[in-house]
C-alpha positions as CSV (number, residue, x, y, z in Angstrom):
1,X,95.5,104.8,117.1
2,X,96.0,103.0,114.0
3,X,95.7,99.7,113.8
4,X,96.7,97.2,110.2
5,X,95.7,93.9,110.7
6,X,97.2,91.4,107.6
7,X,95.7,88.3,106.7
8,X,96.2,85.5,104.2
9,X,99.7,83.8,104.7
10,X,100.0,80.4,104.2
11,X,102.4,77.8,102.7
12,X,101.6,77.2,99.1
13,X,103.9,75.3,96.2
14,X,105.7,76.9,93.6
15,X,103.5,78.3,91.0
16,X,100.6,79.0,93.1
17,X,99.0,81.7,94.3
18,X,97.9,83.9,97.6
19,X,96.2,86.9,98.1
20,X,97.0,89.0,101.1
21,X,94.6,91.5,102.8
22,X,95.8,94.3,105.2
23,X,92.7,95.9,106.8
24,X,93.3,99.6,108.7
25,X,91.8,101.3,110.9
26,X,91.9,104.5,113.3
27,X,93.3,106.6,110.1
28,X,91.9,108.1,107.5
29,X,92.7,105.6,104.8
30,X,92.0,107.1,101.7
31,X,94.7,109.8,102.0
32,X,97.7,107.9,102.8
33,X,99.6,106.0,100.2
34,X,100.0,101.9,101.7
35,X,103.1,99.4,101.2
36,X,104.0,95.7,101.4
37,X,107.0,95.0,102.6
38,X,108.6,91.6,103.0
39,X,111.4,90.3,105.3
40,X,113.3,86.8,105.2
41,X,115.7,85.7,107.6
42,X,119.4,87.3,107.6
43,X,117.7,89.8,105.2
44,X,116.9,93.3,106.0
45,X,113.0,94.2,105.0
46,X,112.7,95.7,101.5
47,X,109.5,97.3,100.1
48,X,107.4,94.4,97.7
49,X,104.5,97.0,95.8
50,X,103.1,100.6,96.8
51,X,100.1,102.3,95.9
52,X,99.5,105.8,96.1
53,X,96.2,107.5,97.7
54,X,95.1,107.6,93.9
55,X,96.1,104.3,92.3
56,X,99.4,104.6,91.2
57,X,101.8,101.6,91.6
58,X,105.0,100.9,92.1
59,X,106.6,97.6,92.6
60,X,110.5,95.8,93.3
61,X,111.7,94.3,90.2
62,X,111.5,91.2,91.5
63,X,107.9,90.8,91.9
64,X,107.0,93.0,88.6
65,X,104.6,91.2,86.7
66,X,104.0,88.6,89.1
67,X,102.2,90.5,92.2
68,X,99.4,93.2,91.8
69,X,98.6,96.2,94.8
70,X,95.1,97.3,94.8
71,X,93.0,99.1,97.6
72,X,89.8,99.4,98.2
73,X,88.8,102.4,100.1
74,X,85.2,101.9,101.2
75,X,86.7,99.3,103.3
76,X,89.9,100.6,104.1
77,X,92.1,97.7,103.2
78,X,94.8,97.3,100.9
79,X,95.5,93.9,98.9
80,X,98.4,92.0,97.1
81,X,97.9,89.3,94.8
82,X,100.7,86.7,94.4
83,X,100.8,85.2,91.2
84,X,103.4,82.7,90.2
85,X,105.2,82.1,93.5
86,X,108.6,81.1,93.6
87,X,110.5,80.0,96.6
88,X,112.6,83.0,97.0
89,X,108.8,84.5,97.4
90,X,108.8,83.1,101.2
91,X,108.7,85.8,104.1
92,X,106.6,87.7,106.7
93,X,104.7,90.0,104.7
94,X,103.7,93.5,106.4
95,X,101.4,96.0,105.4
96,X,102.5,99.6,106.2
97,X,101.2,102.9,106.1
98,X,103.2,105.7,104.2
99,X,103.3,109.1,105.3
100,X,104.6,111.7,102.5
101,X,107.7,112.9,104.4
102,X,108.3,109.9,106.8
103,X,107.7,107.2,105.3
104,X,106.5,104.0,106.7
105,X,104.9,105.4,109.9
106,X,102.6,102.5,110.9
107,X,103.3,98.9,109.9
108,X,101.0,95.3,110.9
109,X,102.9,92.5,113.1
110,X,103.3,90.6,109.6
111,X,101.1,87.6,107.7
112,X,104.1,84.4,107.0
113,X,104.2,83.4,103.4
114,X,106.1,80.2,103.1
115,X,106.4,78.7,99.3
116,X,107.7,75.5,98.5
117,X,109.8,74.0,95.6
């Protein structure tokens, strides 16, 4: 079955950086687009960056400039690099596998990012 696995939470001050990782397995990585998504308390979850099976990007207004998607293929894990934290940053992140036609089929139990001010 398929398995993502995130890593690379932590608590970090405003300004500062974190690089997630979101590693998969039991799929065939390199032919599904992949997703962060971020969820805060009394908020619903909301999609952070996407990248396609071929590179392309996509990312929330909020974040634009700030965080960077990238995947590596030969080890089948996806990555997003927080630049510039702000407090509004802080959330679980979760890494999710898109299907085409369903969407988010296959999601990881989450990596906390907490930022301070």
């Amino acid at each position: 079955q398929v398995q993502l696995v995130e890593s690379g939470g932590g608590l970090v001050q405003a300004g500062g950086s974190l690089r997630l990782s979101c590693a998969a397995s039991g799929t065939i990585f390199g032919i599904n687009a992949m997703g962060w998504y971020r969820q805060s308390p009394g908020k619903q979850r909301e999609l952070v960056a996407r990248i396609s099976r071929d590179g392309r990007t996509n990312y929330a207004d909020s974040v634009q400039g700030r965080f960077t998607i990238s995947r590596d293929n030969t080890k089948n894990t996806v990555y997003l690099q927080m630049n510039s934290l702000k407090p509004e940053d802080t959330a679980v992140y979760y890494c999710a596998r898109i299907h085409p036609i369903h969407g988010p089929d296959y999601w990881g139990r989450g990596t906390q990012v907490t930022v301070s001010s």
